[in-house]
C-alpha positions as semicolon CSV with decimal commas, in nm:
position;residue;x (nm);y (nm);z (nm)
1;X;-1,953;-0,496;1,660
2;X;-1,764;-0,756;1,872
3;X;-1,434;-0,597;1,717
4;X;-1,493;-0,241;1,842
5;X;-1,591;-0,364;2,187
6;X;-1,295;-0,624;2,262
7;X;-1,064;-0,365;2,083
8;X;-1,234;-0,073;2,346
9;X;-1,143;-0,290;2,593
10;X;-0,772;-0,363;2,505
11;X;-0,716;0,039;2,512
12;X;-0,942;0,104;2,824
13;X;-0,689;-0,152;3,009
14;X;-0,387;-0,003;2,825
15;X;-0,476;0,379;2,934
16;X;-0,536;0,206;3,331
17;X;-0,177;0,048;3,262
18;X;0,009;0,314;3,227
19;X;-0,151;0,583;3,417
20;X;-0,106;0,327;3,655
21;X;0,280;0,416;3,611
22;X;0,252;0,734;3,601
23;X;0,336;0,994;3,306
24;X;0,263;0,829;2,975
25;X;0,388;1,019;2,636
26;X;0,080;0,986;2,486
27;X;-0,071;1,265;2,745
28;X;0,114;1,491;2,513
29;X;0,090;1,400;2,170
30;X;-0,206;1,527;1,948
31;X;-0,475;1,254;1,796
32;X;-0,199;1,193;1,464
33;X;0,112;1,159;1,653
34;X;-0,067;0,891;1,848
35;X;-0,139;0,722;1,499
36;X;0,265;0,796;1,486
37;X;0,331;0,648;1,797
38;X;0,111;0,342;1,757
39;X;0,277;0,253;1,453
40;X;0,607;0,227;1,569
41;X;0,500;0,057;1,894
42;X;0,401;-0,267;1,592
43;X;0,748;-0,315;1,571
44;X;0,885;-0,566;1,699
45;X;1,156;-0,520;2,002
46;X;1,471;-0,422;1,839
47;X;1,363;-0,211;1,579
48;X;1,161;-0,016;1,854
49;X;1,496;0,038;2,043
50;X;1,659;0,170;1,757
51;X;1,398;0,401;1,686
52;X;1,410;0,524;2,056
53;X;1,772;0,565;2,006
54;X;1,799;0,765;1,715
55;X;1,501;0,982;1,831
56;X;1,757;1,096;2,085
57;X;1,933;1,276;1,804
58;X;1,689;1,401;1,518
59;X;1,938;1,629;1,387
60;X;2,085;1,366;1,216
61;X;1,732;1,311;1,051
62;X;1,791;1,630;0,944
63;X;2,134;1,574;0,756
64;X;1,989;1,211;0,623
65;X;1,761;1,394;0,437
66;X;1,973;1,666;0,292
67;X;2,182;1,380;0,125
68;X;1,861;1,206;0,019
69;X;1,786;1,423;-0,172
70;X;2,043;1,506;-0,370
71;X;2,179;1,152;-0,414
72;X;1,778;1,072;-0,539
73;X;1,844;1,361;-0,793
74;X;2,163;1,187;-0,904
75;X;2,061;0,870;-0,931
76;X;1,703;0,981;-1,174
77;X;1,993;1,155;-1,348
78;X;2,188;0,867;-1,398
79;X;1,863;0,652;-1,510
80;X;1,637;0,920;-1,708
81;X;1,711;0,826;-2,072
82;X;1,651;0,418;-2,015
83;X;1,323;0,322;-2,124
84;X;1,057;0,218;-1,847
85;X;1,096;-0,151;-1,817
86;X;1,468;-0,113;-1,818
87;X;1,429;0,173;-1,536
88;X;1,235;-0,138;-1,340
89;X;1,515;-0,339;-1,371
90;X;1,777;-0,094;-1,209
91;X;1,536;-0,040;-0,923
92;X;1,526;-0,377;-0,820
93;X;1,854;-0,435;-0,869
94;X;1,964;-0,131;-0,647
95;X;1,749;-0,338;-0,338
96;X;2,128;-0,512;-0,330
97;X;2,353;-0,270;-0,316
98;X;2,640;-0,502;-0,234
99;X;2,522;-0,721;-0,544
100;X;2,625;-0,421;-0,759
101;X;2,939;-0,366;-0,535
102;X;3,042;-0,722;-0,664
103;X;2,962;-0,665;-1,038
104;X;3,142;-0,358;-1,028
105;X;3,472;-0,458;-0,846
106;X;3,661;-0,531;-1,136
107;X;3,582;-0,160;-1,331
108;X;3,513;-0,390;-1,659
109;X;3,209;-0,585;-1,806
110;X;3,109;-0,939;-1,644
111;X;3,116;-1,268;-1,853
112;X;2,798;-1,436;-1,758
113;X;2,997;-1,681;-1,606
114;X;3,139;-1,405;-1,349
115;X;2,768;-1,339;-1,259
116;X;2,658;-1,643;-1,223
117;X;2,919;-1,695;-0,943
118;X;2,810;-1,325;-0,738
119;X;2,485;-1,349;-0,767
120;X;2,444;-1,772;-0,721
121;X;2,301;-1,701;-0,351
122;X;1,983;-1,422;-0,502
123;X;1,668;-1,493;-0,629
124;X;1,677;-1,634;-1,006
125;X;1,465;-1,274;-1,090
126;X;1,775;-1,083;-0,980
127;X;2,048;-1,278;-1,126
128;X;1,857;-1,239;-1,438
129;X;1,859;-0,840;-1,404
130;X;2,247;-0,862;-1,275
131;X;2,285;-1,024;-1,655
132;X;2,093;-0,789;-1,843
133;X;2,234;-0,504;-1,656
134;X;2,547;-0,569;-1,676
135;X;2,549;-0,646;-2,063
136;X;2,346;-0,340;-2,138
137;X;2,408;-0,086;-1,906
138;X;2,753;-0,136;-1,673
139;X;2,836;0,193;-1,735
140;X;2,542;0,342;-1,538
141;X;2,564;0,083;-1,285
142;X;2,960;0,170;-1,192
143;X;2,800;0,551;-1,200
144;X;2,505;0,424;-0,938
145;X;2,739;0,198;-0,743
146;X;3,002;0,529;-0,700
147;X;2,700;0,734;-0,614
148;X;2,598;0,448;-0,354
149;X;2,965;0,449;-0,216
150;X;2,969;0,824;-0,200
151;X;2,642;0,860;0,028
152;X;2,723;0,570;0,240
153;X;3,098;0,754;0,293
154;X;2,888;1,121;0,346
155;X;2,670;0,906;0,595
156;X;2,911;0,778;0,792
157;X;3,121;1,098;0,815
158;X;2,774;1,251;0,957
159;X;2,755;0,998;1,249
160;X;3,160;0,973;1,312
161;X;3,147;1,226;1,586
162;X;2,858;1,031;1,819
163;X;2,870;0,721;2,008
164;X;2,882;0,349;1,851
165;X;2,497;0,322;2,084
166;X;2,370;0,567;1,785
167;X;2,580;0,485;1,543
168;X;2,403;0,163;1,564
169;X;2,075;0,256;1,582
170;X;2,106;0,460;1,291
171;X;2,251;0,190;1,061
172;X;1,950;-0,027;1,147
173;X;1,730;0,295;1,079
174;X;1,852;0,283;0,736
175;X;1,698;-0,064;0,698
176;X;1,350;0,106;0,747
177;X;1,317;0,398;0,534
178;X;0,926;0,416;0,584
179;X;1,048;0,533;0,949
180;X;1,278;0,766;0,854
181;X;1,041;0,969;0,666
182;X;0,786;0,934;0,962
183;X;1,058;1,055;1,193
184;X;1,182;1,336;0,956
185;X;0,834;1,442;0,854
186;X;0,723;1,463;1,218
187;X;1,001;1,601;1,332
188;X;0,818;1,769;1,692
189;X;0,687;1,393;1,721
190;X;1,055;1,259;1,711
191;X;1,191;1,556;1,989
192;X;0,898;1,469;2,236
193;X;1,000;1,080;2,177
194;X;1,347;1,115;2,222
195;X;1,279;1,357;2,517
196;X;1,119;1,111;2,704
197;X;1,325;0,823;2,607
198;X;1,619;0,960;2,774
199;X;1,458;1,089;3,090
200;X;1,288;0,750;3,164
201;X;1,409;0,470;2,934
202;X;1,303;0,193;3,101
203;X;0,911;0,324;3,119
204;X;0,882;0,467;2,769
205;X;1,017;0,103;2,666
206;X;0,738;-0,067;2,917
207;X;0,474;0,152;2,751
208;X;0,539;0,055;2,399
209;X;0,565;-0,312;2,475
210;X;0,227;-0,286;2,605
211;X;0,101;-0,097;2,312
212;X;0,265;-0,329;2,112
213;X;0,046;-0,662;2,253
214;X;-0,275;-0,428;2,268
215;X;-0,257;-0,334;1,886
216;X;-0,124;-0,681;1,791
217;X;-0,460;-0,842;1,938
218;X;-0,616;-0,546;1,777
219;X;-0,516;-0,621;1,419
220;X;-0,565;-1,024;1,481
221;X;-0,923;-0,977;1,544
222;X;-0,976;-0,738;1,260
223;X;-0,843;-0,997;1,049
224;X;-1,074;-1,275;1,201
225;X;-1,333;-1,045;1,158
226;X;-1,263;-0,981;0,773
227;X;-1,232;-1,352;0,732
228;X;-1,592;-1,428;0,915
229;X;-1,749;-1,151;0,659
230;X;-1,610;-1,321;0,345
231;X;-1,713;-1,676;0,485
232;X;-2,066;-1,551;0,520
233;X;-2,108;-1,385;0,170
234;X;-1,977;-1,626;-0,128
235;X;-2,101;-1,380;-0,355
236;X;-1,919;-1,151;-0,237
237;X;-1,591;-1,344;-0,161
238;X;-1,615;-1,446;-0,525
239;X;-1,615;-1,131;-0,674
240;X;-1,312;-1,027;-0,426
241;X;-1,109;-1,319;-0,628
242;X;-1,245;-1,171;-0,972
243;X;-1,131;-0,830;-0,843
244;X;-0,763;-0,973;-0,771
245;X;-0,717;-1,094;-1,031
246;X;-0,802;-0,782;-1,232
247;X;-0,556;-0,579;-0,975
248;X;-0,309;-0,874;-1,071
249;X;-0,369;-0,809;-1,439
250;X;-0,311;-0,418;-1,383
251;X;0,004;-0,457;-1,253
252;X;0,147;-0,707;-1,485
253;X;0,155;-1,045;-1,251
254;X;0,174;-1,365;-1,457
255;X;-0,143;-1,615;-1,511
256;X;0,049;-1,888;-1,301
257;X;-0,056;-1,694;-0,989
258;X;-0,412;-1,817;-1,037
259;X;-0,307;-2,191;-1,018
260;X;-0,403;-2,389;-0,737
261;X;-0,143;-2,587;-0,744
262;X;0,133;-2,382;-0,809
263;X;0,196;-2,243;-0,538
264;X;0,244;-2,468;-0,189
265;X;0,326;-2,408;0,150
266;X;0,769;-2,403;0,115
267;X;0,727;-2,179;-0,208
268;X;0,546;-1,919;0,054
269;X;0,717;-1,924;0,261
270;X;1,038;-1,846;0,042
271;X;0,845;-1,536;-0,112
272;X;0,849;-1,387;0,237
273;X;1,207;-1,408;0,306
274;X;1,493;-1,123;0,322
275;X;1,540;-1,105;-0,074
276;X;1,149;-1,023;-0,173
277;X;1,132;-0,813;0,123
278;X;1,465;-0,598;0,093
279;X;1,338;-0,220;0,041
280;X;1,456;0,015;-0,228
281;X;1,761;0,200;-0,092
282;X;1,680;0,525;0,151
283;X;1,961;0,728;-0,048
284;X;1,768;0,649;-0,422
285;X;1,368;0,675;-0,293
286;X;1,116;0,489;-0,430
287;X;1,030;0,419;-0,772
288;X;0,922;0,781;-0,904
289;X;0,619;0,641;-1,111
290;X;0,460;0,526;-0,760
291;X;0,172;0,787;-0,641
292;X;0,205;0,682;-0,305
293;X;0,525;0,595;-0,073
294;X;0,656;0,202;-0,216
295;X;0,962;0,146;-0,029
296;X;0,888;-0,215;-0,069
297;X;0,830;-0,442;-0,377
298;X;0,555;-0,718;-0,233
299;X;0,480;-1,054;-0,346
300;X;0,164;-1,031;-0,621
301;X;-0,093;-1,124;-0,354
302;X;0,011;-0,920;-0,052
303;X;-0,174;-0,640;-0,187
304;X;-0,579;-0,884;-0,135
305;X;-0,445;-1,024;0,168
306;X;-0,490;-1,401;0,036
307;X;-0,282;-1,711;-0,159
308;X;-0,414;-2,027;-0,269
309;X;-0,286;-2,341;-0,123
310;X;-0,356;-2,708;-0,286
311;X;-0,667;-2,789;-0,270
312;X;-0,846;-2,455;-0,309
313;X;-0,808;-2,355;0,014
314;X;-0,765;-1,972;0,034
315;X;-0,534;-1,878;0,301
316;X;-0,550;-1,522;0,471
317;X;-0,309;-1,361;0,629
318;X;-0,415;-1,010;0,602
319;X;-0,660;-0,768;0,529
320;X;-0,642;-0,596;0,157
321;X;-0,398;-0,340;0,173
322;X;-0,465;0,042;0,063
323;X;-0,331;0,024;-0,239
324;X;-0,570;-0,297;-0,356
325;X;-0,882;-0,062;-0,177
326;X;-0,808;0,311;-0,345
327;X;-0,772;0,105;-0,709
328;X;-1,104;-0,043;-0,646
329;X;-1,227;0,244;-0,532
330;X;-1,101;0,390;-0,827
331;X;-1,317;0,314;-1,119
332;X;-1,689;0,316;-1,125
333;X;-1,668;0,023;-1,354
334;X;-1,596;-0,206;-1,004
335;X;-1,903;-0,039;-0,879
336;X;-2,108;-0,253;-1,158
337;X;-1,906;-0,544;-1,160
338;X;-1,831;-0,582;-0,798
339;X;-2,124;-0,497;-0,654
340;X;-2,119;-0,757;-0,347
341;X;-1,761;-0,744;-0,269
342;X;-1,804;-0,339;-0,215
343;X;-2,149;-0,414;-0,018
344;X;-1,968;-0,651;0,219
345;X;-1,682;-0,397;0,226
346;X;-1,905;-0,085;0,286
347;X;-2,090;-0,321;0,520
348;X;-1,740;-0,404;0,760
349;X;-1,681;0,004;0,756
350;X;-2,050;0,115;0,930
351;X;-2,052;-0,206;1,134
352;X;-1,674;-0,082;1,299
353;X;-1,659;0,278;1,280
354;X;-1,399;0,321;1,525
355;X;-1,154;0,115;1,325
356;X;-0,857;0,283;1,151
357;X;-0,730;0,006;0,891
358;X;-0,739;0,012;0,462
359;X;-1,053;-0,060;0,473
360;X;-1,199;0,208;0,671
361;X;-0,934;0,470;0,502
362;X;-1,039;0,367;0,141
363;X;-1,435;0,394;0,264
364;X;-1,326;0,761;0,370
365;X;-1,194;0,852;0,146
366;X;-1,402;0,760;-0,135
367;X;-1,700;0,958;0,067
368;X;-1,474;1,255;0,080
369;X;-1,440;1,292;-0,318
370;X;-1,818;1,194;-0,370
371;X;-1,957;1,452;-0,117
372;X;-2,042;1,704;-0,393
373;X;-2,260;1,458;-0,594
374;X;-2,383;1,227;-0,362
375;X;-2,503;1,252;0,022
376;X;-2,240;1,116;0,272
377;X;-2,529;0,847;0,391
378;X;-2,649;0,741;0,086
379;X;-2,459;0,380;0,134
380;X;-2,625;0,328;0,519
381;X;-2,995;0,165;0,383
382;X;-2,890;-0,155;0,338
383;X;-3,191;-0,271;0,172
384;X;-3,120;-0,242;-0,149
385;X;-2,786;-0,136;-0,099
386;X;-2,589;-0,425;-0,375
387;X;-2,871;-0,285;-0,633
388;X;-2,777;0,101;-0,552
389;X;-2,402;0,036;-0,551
390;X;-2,433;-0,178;-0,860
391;X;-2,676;0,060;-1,042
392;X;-2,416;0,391;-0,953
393;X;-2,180;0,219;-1,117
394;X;-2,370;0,162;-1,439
395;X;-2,461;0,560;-1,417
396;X;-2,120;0,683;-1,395
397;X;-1,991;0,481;-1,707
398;X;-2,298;0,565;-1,884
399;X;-2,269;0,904;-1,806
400;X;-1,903;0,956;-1,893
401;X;-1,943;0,778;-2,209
402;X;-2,188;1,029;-2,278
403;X;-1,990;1,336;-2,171
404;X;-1,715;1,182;-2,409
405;X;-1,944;1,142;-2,732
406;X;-2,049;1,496;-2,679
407;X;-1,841;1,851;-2,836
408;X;-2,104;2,035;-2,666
409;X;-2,457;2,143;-2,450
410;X;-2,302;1,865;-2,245
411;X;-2,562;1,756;-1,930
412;X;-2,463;1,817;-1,595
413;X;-2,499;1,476;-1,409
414;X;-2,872;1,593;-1,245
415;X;-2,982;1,646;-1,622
416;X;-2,862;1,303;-1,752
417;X;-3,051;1,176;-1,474
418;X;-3,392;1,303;-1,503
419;X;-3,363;1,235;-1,889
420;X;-3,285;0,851;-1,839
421;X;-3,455;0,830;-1,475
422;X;-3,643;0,539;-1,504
423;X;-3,278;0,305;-1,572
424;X;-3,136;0,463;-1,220
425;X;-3,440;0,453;-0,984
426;X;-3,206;0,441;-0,668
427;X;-2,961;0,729;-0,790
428;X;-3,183;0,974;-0,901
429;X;-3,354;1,079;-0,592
430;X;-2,964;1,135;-0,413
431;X;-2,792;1,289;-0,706
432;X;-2,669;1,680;-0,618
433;X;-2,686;1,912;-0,900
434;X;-2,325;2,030;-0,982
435;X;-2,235;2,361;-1,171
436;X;-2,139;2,202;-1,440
437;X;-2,035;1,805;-1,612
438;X;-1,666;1,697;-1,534
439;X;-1,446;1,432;-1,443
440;X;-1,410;1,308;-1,130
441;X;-1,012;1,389;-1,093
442;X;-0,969;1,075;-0,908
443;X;-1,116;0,830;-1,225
444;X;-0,913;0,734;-1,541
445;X;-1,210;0,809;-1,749
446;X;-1,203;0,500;-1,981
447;X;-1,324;0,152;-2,150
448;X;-1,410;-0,089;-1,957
449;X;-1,296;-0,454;-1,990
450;X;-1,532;-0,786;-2,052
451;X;-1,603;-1,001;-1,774
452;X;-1,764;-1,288;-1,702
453;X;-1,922;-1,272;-1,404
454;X;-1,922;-1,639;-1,216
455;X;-2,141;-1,830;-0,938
456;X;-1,982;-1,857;-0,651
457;X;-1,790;-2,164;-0,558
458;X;-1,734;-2,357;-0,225
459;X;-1,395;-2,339;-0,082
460;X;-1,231;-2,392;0,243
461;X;-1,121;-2,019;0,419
462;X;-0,871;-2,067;0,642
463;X;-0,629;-1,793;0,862
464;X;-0,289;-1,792;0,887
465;X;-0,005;-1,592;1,062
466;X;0,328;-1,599;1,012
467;X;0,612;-1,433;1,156
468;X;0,690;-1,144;0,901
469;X;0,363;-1,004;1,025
470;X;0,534;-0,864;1,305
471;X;0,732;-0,611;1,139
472;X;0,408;-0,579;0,885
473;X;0,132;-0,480;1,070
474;X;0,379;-0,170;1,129
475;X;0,444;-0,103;0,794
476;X;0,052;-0,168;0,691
477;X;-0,043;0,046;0,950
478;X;0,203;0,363;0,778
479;X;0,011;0,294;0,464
480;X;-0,276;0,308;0,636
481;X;-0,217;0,626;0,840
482;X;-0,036;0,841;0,618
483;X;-0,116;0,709;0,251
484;X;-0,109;1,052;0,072
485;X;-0,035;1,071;-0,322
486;X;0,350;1,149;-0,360
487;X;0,451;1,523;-0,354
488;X;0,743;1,484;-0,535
489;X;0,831;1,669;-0,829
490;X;1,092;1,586;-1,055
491;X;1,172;1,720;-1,415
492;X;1,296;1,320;-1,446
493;X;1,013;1,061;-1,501
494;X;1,034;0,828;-1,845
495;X;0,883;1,066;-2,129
496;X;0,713;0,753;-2,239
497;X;0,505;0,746;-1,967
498;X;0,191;0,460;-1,976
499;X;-0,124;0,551;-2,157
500;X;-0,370;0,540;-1,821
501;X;-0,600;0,270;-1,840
502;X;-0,914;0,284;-2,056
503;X;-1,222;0,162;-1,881
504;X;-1,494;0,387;-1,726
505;X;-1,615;0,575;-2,012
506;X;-1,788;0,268;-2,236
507;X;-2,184;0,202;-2,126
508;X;-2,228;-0,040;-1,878
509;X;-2,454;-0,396;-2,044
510;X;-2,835;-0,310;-2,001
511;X;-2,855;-0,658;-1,769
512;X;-2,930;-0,600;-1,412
513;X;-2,718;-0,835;-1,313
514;X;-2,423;-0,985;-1,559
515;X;-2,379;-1,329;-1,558
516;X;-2,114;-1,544;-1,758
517;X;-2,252;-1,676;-2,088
């Protein structure tokens, strides 16, 4: 509760500040191009200027995005016949676009030799693609580094006839591609901005820089806040870790990530500099097998907001980001297995309704594609609210492993209910009746994994911020905002696409509460 008043506060004295001036742009925006507004106000200084700057002229926007497009088609051209893993490779590789420049110079193959000595100064992960690569497939990377070339060339031709000020501010556009897309996709947003930038410069800068220290405190109390939840529930704090490290194991990170001691302060540090953090290229897109927007390829525990240091101390430095909440979200099995950590989470959403972070989004959302079987308030008792969450869980796998055993006179999920109503006391009472059994289209339907469930541990919580957060809290806050699955279609994704994961379709175990053997 203290978050929603001190963060009331902060945007009561922001709205006195700059009516105080005057005429404020956000007088004429509408309640999502305020969202728009507020996230590019989190940048830091420069970026903010050239974003001012090349609102000034969003017909280039305009153009960029013609020559996305096709140079995105191109380049899935160029890449549609390599197998998955090898597609991965290419994709991180095209993050250094003047890596590839280098390898291709010469219009031959590399000895390994050669690329040892171009790609010496990158991470060891990408001088071990540049190797592969260019054994395997230097053909398509001469094609991809010509396509590159070409765009850049068509690019530059585009912003030859204006001024060096936005030829500038363009170039360091290009740098944030999550921002061009906000620009281009909001395109009466980006007219308004650049309106008002050149009629008043000086104020519209004043007003963001105060926006920018009012939503900075904003998300540094949020975080506090998080932190002070997790201290106060172990339970749940230790089925957040057990929940990492299943989001870890989904997305193919290594075992050393769960050492203590592998990791130390330096090594973090490194992980957040310019190589790790270099986007994929605005003229390729983002990896196509992405359902949501990934123009940026984070370290394996960005996504839970957390890293071990020596000594078991867990370190935050952010809240879980959307992608960690919609995959938790995503299969009932975490209902049953997770039981506390979604409590405490459901817990920080009704005790800060007025926040607007991946917590609160994921929360939503979830109630949005439940709202035909279940009431929207069945989560506010918190009595038994661990038991209710952990026994929906065990109904939903249940149920779908039901609905999979049977050809037909399948039960609709009221049916199954009052047929096994004494093992879901707290669900039966809330279910809806629905027309007729299906699938949530959200939920793999699938088998769930073993666990062992442990007892919580002690351990030392501790917060930290570093300086990347600047820039971060604005890119968090796009995923936050406008997290949508991707619209794209393309005729060129890997026909050996992954199986989707097996897990909510076996029966939950009969025990009320799982514990390890």
């Amino acid at each position: 509760m203290k978050l929603t008043i001190s963060a009331f506060i902060l945007f009561f004295f922001f709205q006195i500040t700059i009516n105080g001036q005057g005429y404020s742009i956000m007088q004429d925006l509408q309640e999502d191009e305020k969202r728009s507004i507020e996230a590019i106000a989190l940048y830091p200084e420069i970026e903010r200027n050239a974003i001012l700057e090349a609102s000034t002229q969003p017909e280039i926007l305009i153009r960029m995005e013609s020559i996305q497009r096709k140079t995105e088609k191109q380049f899935l051209e160029i890449i549609r016949d390599l197998n998955r893993e090898d597609q991965e490779k290419i994709y991180n590789l095209s993050r250094y676009p003047e890596l590839i420049e280098a390898i291709c110079a010469k219009n031959e193959q590399n000895s390994k030799k050669e690329i040892e000595v171009v790609a010496f100064k990158y991470p060891l992960e990408i001088q071990e693609e540049a190797l592969f690569i260019n054994r395997k497939y230097f053909d398509e990377l001469q094609d991809i580094n010509a396509l590159y070339l070409n765009s850049k060339a068509v690019y530059q031709d585009l912003l030859n006839p204006y001024d060096k000020r936005i030829q500038s501010a363009y170039a360091s556009l290009l740098e944030l591609p999550e921002v061009v897309g906000i620009l281009t996709d909001n395109m009466s947003l980006t007219v308004l901005l650049g309106d008002a930038y050149l009629k008043d410069p000086e104020a519209l800068k004043n007003e963001l820089d105060s926006l920018n220290v009012i939503l900075a405190e904003k998300k540094a109390q949020e975080l506090q806040e998080w932190k002070e939840y997790l201290e106060e529930n172990p339970e749940a704090m230790n089925e957040f870790e057990q929940a990492s490290q299943e989001f870890a194991e989904d997305q193919g990170y290594t075992k050393t990530v769960y050492d203590d001691n592998y990791y130390n302060e330096r090594v973090i540090q490194e992980i957040y500099v310019y190589p790790n953090w270099q986007p994929y290229p605005y003229w390729f897109g983002w990896p196509y097998w992405y359902t949501y927007e990934c123009w940026y390829p984070y370290p394996w525990w960005y996504h839970w907001g957390y890293y071990y240091s020596p000594g078991d101390v867990i370190i935050f430095v952010g809240l879980p980001s959307i992608y960690f909440m919609n995959w938790h979200f995503a299969y009932y099995s975490h209902f049953y297995y997770y039981p506390h950590y979604t409590n405490l989470v459901v817990n920080y959403y009704y005790d800060n309704p007025d926040l607007n972070n991946s917590i609160s989004s994921s929360v939503e959302r979830w109630e949005r594609e439940t709202s035909d079987e279940l009431p929207a308030n069945w989560l506010e008792n918190k009595g038994d609210r661990v038991e209710s969450i952990r026994e929906y869980g065990k109904f939903k796998m249940e149920y779908n492993a039901t609905l999979r055993e049977l050809n037909h006179n399948t039960p609709s999920q009221k049916e199954y209910l009052k047929s096994n109503h004494n093992q879901y006391p707290n669900i039966e009472p809330m279910m809806k009746d629905n027309v007729s059994p299906y699938y949530s289209p959200s939920y793999q339907p699938g088998k769930t994994k073993n666990r062992e469930i442990t007892q919580p541990r002690q351990k030392v919580i501790e917060q930290k911020s570093f300086d990347y957060q600047k820039i971060d809290r604005a890119r968090i806050y796009h995923q936050n905002i406008w997290y949508q699955p991707s619209k794209r279609q393309t005729d060129y994704s890997n026909p050996q696409k992954d199986n989707p994961r097996e897990r909510d379709n076996q029966k939950a175990p009969k025990t009320k509460s799982p514990q390890k053997k």
